[in-house]
C-alpha positions as a Markdown table, in Angstrom:
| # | Residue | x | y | z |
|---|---|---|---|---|
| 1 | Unk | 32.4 | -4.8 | 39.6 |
| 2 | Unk | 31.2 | -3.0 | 36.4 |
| 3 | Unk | 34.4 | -1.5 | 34.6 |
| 4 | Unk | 33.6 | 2.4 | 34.6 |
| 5 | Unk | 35.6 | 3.1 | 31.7 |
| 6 | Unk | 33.6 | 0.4 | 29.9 |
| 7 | Unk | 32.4 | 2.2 | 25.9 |
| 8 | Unk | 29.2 | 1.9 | 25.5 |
| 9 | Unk | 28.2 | 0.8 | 22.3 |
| 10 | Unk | 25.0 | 2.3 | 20.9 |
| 11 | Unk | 22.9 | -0.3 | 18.7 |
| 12 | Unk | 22.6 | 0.9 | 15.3 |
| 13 | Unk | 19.5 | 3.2 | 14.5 |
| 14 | Unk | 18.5 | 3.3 | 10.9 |
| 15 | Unk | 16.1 | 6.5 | 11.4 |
| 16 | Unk | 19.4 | 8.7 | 12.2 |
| 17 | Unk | 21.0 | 7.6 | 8.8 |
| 18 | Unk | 18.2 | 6.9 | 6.7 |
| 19 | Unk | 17.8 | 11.0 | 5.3 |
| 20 | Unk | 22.0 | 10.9 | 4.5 |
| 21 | Unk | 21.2 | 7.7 | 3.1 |
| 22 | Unk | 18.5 | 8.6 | 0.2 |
| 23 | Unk | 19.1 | 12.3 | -0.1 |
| 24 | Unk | 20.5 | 11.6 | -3.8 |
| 25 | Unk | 17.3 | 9.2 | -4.3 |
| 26 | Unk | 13.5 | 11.6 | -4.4 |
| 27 | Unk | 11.5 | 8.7 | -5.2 |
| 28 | Unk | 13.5 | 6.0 | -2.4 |
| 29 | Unk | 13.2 | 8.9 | -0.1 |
| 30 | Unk | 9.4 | 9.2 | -1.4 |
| 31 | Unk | 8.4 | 5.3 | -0.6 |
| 32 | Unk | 10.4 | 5.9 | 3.0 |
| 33 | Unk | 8.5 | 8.5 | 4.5 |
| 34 | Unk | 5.3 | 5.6 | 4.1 |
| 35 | Unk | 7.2 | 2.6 | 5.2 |
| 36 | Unk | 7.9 | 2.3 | 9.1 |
| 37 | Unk | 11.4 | 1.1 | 10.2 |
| 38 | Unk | 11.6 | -1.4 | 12.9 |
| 39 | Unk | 14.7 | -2.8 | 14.8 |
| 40 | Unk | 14.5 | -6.6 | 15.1 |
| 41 | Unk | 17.1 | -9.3 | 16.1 |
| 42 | Unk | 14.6 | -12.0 | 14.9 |
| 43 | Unk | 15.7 | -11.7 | 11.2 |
| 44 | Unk | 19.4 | -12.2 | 10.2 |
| 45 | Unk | 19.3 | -9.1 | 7.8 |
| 46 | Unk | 16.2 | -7.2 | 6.5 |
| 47 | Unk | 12.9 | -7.7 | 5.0 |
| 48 | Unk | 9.5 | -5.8 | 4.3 |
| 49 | Unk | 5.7 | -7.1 | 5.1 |
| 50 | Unk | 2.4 | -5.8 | 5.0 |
| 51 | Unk | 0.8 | -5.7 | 8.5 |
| 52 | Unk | -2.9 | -5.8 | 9.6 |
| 53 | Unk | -3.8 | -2.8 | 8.9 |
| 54 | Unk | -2.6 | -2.7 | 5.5 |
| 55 | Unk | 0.2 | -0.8 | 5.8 |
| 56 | Unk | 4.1 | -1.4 | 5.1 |
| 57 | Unk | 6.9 | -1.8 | 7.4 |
| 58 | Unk | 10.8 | -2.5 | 6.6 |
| 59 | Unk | 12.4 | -5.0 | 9.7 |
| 60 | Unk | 16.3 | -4.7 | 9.6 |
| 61 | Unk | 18.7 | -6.3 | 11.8 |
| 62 | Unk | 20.9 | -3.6 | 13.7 |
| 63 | Unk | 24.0 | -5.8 | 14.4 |
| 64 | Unk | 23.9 | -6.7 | 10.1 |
| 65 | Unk | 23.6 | -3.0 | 9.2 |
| 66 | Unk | 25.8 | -1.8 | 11.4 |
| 67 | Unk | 28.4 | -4.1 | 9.8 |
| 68 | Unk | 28.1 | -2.5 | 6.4 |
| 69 | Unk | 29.3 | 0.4 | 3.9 |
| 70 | Unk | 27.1 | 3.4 | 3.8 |
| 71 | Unk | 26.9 | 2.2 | -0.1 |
| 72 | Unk | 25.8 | -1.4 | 0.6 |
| 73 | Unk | 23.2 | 0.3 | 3.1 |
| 74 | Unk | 21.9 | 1.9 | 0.9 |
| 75 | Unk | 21.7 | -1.0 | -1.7 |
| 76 | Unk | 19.9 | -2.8 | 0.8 |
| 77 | Unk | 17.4 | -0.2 | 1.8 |
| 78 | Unk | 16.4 | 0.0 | -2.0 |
| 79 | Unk | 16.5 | -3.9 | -2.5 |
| 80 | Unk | 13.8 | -4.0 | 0.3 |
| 81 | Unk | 11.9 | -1.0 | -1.3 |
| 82 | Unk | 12.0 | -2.5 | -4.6 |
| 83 | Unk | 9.8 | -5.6 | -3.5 |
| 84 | Unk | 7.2 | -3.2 | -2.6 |
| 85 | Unk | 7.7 | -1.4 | -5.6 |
| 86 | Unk | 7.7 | -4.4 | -7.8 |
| 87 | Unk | 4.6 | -5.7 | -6.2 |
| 88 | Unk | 6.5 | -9.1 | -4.9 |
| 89 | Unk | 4.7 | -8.3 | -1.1 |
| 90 | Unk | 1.5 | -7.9 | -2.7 |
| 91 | Unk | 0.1 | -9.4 | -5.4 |
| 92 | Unk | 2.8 | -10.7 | -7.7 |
| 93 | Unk | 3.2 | -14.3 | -6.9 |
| 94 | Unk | 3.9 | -17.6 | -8.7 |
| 95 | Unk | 1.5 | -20.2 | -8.6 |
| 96 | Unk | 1.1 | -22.2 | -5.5 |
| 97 | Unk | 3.3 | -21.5 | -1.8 |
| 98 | Unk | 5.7 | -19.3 | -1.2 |
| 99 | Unk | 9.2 | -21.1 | -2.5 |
| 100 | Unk | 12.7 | -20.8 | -2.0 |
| 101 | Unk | 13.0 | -20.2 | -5.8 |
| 102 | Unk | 10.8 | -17.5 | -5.8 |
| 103 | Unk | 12.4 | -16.0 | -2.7 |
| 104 | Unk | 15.8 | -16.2 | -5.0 |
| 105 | Unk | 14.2 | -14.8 | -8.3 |
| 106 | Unk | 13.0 | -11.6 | -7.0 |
| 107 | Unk | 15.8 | -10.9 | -5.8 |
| 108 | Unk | 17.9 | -11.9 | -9.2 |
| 109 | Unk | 15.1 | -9.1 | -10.8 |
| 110 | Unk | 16.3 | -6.6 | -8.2 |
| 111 | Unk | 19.7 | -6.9 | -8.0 |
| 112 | Unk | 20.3 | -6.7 | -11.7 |
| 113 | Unk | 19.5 | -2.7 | -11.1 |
| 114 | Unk | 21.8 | -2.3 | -7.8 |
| 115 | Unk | 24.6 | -5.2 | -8.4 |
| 116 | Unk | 27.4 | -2.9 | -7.0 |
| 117 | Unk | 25.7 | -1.7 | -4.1 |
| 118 | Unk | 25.2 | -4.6 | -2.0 |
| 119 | Unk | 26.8 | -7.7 | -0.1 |
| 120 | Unk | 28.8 | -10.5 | -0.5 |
| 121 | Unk | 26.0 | -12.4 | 0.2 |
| 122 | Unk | 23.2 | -11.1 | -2.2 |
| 123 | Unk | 22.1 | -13.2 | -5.1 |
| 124 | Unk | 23.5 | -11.7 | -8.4 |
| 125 | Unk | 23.0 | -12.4 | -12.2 |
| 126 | Unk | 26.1 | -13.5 | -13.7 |
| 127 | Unk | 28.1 | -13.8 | -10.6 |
| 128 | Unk | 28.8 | -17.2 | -8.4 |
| 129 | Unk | 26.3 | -19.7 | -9.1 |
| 130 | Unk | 24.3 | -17.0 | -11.1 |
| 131 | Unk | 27.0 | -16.7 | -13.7 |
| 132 | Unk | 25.0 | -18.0 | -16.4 |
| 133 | Unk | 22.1 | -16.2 | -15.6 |
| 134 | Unk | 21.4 | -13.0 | -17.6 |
| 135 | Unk | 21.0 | -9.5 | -16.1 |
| 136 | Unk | 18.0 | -7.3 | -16.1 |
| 137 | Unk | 15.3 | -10.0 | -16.7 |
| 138 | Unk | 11.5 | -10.6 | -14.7 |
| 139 | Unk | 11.2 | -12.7 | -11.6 |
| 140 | Unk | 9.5 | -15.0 | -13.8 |
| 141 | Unk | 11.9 | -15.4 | -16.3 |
| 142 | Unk | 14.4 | -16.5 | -13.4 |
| 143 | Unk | 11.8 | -18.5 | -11.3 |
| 144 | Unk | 11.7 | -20.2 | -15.0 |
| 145 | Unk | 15.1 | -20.7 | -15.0 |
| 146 | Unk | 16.9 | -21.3 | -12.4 |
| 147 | Unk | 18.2 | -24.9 | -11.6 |
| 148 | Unk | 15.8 | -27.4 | -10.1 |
| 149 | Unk | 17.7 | -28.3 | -7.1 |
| 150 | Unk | 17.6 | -25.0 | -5.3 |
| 151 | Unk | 13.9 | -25.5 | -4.0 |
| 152 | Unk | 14.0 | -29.1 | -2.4 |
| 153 | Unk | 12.4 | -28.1 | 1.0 |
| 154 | Unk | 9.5 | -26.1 | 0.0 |
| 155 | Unk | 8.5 | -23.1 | 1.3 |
| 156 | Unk | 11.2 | -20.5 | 1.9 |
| 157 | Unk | 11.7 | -18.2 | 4.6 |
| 158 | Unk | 14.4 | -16.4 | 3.0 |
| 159 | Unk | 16.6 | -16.1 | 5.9 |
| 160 | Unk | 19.8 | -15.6 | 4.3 |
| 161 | Unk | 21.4 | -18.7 | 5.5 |
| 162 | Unk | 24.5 | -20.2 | 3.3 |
| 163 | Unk | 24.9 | -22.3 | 0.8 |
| 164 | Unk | 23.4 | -25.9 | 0.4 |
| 165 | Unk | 26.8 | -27.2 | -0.7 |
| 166 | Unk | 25.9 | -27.9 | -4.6 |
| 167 | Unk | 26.6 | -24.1 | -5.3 |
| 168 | Unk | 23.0 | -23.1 | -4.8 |
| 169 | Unk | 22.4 | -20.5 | -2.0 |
| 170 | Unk | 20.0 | -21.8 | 0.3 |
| 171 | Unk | 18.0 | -19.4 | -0.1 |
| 172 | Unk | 17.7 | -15.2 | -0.6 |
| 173 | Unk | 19.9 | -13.2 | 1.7 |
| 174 | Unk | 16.6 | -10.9 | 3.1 |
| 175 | Unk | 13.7 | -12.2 | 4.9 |
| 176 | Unk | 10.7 | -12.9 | 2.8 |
| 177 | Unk | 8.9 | -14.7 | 5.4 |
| 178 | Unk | 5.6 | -12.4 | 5.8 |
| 179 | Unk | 4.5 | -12.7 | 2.3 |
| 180 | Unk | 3.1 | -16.8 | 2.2 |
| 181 | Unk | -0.3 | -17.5 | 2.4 |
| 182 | Unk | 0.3 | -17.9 | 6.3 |
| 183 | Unk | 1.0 | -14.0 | 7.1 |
| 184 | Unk | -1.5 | -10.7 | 6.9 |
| 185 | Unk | -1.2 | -10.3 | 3.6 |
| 186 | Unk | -3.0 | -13.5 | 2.9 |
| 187 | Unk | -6.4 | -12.1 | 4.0 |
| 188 | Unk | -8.0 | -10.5 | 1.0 |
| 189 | Unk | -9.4 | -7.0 | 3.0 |
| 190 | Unk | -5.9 | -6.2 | 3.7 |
| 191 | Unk | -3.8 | -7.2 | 0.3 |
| 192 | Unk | -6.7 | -5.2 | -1.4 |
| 193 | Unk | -6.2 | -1.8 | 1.0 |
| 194 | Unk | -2.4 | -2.8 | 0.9 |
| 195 | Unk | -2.3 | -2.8 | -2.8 |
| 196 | Unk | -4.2 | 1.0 | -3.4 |
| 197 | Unk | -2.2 | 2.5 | -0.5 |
| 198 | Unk | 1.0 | 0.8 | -2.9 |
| 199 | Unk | -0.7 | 2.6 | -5.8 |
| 200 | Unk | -1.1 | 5.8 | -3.8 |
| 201 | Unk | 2.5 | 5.8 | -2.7 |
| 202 | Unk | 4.1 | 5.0 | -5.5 |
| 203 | Unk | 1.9 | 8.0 | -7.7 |
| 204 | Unk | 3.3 | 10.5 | -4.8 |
| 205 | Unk | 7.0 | 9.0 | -5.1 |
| 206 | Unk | 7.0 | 9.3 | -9.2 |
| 207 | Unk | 5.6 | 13.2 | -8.5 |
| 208 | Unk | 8.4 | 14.0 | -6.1 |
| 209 | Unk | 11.0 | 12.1 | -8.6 |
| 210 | Unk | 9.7 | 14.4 | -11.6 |
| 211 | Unk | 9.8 | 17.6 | -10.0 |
| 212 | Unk | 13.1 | 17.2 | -8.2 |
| 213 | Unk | 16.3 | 18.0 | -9.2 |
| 214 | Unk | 18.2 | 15.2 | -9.1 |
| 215 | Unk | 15.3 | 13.3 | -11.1 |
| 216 | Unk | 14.9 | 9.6 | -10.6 |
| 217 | Unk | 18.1 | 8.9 | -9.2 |
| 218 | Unk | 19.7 | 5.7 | -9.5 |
| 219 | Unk | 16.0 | 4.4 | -11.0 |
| 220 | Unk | 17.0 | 3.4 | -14.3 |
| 221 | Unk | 14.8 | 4.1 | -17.3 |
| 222 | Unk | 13.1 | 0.7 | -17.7 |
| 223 | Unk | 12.3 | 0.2 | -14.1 |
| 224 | Unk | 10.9 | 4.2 | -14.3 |
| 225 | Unk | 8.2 | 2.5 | -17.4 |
| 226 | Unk | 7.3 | -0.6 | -15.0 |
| 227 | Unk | 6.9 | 2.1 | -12.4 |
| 228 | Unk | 4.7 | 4.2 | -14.5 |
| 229 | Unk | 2.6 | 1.3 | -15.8 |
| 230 | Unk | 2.2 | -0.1 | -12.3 |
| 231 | Unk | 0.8 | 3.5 | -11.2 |
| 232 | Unk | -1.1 | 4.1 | -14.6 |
| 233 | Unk | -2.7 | 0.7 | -15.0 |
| 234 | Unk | -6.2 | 0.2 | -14.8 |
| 235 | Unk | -7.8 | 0.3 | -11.4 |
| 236 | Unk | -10.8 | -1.6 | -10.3 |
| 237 | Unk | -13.3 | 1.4 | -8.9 |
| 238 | Unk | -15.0 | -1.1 | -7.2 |
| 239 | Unk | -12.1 | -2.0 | -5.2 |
| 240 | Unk | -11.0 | 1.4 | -4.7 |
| 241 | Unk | -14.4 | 2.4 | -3.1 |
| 242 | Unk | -14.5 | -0.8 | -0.4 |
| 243 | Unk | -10.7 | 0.2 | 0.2 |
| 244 | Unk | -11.9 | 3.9 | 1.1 |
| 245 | Unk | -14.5 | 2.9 | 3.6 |
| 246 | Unk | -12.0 | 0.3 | 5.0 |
| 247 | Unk | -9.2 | 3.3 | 5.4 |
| 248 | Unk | -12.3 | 5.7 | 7.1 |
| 249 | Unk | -12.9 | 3.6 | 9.7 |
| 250 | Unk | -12.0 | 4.7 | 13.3 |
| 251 | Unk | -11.9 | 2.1 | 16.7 |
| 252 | Unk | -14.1 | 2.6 | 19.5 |
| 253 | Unk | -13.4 | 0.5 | 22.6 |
| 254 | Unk | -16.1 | -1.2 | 24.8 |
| 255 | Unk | -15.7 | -2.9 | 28.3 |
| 256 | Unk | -16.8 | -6.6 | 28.0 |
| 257 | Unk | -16.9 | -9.3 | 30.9 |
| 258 | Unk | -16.4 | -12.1 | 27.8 |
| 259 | Unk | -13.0 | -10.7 | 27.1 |
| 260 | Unk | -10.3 | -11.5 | 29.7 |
| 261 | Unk | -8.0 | -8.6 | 30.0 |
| 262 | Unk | -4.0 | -9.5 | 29.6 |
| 263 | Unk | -2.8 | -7.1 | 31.9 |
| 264 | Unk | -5.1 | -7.6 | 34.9 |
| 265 | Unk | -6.4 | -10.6 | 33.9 |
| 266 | Unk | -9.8 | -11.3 | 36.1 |
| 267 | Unk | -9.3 | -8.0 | 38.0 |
| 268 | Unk | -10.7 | -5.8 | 35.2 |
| 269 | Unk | -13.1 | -6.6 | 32.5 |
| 270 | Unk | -11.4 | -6.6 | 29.2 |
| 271 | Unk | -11.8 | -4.4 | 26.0 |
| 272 | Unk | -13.9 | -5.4 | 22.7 |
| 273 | Unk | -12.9 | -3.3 | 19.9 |
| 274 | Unk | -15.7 | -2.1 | 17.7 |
| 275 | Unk | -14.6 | -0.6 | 14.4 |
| 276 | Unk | -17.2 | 1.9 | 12.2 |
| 277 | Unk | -16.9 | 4.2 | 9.4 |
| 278 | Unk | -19.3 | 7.5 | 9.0 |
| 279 | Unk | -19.0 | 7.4 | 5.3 |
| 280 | Unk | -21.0 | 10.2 | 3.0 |
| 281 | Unk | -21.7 | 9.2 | -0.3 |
| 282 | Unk | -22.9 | 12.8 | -1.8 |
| 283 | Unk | -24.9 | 12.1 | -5.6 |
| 284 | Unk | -24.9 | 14.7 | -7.8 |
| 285 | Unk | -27.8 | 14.9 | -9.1 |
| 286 | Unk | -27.2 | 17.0 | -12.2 |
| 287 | Unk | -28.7 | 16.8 | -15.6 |
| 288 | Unk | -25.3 | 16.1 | -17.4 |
| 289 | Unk | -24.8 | 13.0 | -14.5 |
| 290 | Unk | -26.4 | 9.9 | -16.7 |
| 291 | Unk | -28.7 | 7.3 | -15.6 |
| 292 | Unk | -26.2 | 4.7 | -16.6 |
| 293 | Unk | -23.5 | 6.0 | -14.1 |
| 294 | Unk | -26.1 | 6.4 | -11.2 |
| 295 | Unk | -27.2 | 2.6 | -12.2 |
| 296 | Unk | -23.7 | 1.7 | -11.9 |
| 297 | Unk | -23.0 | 3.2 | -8.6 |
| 298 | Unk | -26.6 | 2.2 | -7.0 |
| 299 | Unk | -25.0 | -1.6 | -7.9 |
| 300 | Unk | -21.9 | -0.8 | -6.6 |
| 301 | Unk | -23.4 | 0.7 | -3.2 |
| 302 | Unk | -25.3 | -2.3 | -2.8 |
| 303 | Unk | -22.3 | -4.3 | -2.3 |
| 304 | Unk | -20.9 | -1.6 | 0.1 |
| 305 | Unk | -23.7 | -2.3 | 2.0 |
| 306 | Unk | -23.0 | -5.6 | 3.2 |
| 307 | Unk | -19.8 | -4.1 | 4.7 |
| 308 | Unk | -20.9 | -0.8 | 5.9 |
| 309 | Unk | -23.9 | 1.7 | 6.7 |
| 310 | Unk | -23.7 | 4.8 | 4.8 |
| 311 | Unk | -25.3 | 8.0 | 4.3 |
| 312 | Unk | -26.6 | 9.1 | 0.7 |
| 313 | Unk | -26.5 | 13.2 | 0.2 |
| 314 | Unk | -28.2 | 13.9 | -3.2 |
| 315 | Unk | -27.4 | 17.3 | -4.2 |
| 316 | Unk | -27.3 | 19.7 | -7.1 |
| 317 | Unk | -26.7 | 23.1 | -6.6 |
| 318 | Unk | -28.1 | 22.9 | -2.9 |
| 319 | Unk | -28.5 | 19.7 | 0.1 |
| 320 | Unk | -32.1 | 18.6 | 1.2 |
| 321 | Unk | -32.4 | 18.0 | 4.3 |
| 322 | Unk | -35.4 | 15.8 | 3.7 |
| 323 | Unk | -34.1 | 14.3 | 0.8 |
| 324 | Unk | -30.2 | 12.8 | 3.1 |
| 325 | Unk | -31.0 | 9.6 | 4.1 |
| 326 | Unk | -29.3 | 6.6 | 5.7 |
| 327 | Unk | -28.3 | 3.5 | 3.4 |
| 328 | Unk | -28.0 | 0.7 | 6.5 |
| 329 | Unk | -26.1 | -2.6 | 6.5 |
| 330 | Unk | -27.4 | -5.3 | 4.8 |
| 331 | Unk | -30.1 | -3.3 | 2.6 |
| 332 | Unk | -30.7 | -2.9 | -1.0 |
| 333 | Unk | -32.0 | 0.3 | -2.9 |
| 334 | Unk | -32.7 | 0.6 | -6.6 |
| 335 | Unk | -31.5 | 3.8 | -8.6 |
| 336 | Unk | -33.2 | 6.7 | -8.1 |
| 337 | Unk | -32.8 | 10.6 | -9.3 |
| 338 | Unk | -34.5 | 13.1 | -7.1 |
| 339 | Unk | -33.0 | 16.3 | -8.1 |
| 340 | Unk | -32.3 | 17.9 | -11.5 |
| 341 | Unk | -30.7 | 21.3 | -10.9 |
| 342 | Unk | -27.1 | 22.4 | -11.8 |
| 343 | Unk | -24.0 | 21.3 | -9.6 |
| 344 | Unk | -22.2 | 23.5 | -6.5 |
| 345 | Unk | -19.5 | 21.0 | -5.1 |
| 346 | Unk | -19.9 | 23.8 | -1.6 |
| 347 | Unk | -23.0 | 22.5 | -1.2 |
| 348 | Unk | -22.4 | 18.5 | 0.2 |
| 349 | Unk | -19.3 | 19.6 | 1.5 |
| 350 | Unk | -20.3 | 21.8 | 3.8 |
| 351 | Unk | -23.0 | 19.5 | 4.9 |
| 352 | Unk | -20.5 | 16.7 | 5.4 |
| 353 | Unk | -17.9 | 19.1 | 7.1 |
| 354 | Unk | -20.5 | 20.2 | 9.7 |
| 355 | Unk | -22.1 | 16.4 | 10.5 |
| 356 | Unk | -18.4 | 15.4 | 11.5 |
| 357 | Unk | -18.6 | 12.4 | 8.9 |
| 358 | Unk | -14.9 | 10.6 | 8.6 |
| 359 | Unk | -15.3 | 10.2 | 4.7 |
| 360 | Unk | -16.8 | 11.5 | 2.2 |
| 361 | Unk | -17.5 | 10.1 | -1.6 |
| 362 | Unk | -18.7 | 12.4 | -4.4 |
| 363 | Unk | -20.1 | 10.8 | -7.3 |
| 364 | Unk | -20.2 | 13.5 | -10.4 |
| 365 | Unk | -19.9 | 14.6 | -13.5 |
| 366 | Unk | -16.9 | 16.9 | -12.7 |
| 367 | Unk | -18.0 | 20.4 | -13.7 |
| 368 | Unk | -18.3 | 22.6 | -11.7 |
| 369 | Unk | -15.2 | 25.1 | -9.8 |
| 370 | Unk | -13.4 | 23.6 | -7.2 |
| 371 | Unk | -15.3 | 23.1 | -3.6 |
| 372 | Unk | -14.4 | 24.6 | -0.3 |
| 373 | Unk | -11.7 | 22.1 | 1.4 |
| 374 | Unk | -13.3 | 19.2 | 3.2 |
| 375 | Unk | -12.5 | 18.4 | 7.0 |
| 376 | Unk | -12.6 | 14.4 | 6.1 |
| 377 | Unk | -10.9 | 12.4 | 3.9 |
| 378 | Unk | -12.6 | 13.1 | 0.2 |
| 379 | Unk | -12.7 | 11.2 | -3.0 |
| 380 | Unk | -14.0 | 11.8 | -6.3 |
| 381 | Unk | -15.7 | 9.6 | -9.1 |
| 382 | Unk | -17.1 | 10.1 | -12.5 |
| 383 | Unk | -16.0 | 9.0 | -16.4 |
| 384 | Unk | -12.7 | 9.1 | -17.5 |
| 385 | Unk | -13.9 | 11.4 | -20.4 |
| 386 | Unk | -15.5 | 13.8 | -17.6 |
| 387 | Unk | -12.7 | 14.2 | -15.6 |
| 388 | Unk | -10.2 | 14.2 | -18.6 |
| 389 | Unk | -11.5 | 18.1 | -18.7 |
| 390 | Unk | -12.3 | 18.4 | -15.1 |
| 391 | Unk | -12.4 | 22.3 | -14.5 |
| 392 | Unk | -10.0 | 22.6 | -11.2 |
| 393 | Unk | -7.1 | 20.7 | -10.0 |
| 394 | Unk | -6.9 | 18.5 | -6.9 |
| 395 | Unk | -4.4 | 16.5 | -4.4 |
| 396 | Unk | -7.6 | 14.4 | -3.8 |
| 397 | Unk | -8.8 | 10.7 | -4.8 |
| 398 | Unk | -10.6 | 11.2 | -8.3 |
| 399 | Unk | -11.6 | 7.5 | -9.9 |
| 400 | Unk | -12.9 | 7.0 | -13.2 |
| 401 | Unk | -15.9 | 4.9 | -13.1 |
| 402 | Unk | -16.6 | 2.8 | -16.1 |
């Protein structure tokens, strides 16, 4: 017979603590609001991946959280934040597998910034078997230099398990499992939207930081000028416009006979998802837009096309009907100018807004005021030097193309 008097024990929710948490820290709380939380019991302590999609998501243990300070939460909150931030989920990896030493020298680089604010357990520069080790240096630097016998099976998962015996934790105390060439950030569609929406988030987390009164918080100034190179550092266009129509695209679900459906398997047909993008690629067709730029887009497009159908909306001060035409999958078009008035932004946006498109790319020149707002997701190229004096301001996507 149950005991009525039992006290139930609620499992430990990070979402209810996470504001009281990183209310002293803008740009943690910044990089939060993008990164789900998720409860799991199949990870000791905590870790951050990048899932199909592209996007980011923070696993934590409840039972391990629950177990520690408010101070050392919040240490291991930013220590999971700070691999994202530092690009170690992404795209900054030693050569060859995923290794227990590398597991441990990230988190050396991280915790040199938040030594007082976390675990026991957490691997330290100049503490335990890290006392030699100097504070406040790269991953590389301590992948570089750490002993040699702290990597003798391999890859690592880090799992946080103990000691090997020589001194040497096993490995790091978080899990860094889903970053290997064996999870979803190995395929190259999803690092490369993975790493712009990192760009993106990290751009919005450095503007809240600025404006806010209580600045960077903890962020100390040289990790602020890695921050701002990270954000400021040159970005691929090409990249950036394949990422865009990858972000667009929206799921349509079809009944198929060939699919077996897991919930009533053989009973009812199962579901083949079909994914599409109505991208508009508006061209301004403007004196003052060069034929270099519309050479280097037509290239570009081409590309795009073996991804994606598109339409192509030349404009100037007006849209021709006549002149809108679809750029299918698998084609190839050379460059080609077919208008030559001034420029009225209005004009493809309202075309765009009333054909229910899901995004829409302007290539431009930059000057003219600031359009009506657009109902899809909008980005903006031209030269750097073009939109260096740009005449409105925007929220919006706007890529320099070289």
């Amino acid at each position: 017979m149950a005991n009525a008097n039992a006290v139930v024990v609620e499992e430990f929710n990070l979402d209810k603590y996470i504001y009281d948490l990183l209310k002293s820290e803008p740009f943690f709380a910044e990089i939060s609001r993008h990164v789900e939380k998720r409860s799991s019991k199949g990870l000791p302590t905590a870790g951050v991946r990048v899932t199909k999609d592209g996007q980011f998501e923070m696993l934590y243990n409840p039972d391990f959280f629950a177990k520690l300070t408010r101070e050392q939460r919040a240490g291991v909150i930013k220590h999971e934040f700070y691999h994202l931030v530092f690009g170690h989920v992404t795209d900054r990896l030693p050569e060859g597998k995923m290794t227990k030493r590398w597991n441990i020298a990230t988190d050396l680089a991280i915790n040199s910034h938040i030594k007082d604010e976390l675990p026991a357990m957490a691997c330290i520069p100049g503490q335990g078997p890290f006392k030699d080790l100097p504070l406040f240096e790269s991953s590389e630097w301590y992948y570089n230099n750490l002993p040699q016998n702290d990597d003798k099976n391999g890859q690592g998962g880090g799992d946080g398990s103990p000691s090997d015996g020589s001194g040497m934790p096993d490995d790091s105390f978080d899990d860094h499992s889903a970053w290997g060439e064996n999870s979803d950030i190995a395929d190259p569609t999803v690092k490369e939207m993975a790493k712009e929406r990192l760009r993106e988030m990290m751009r919005s987390a450095a503007d809240e930081a600025n404006k806010s009164s209580q600045g960077w918080g903890s962020v100390s100034a040289s990790c602020r000028k890695d921050i701002m190179d990270r954000i400021n550092g040159k970005i691929d266009w090409r990249a950036v416009l394949r990422y865009f129509i990858k972000t667009s695209q929206r799921s349509a679900k079809t009944s198929t006979v060939k699919r077996i459906n897991k919930r009533y398997a053989y009973i009812h047909p199962g579901q083949k998802v079909l994914r599409h993008a109505k991208i508009a690629i508006s061209i301004d067709q403007s004196g003052s837009v060069s034929d270099e730029m519309l050479t280097a887009f037509f290239a570009e497009l081409n590309n795009l096309a073996k991804i994606a159908t598109f339409t192509v909306v030349p404009f100037d001060t007006e849209v021709d009907e006549k002149l809108v035409y679809q750029w299918k999958k698998g084609m190839s078009r050379r460059k080609e100018r077919v208008k030559y008035g001034g420029t009225d932004f209005d004009a493809p946006t309202k075309y765009v807004n009333d054909k229910g498109f899901d995004g829409h790319i302007v290539l431009t020149d930059m000057q003219a005021p600031k359009p009506i707002n657009s109902r899809c997701q909008r980005m903006w190229m031209s030269t750097k030097d073009m939109i260096s004096c740009m005449p409105f301001k925007t929220h919006e996507r706007v890529i320099p193309v070289e």
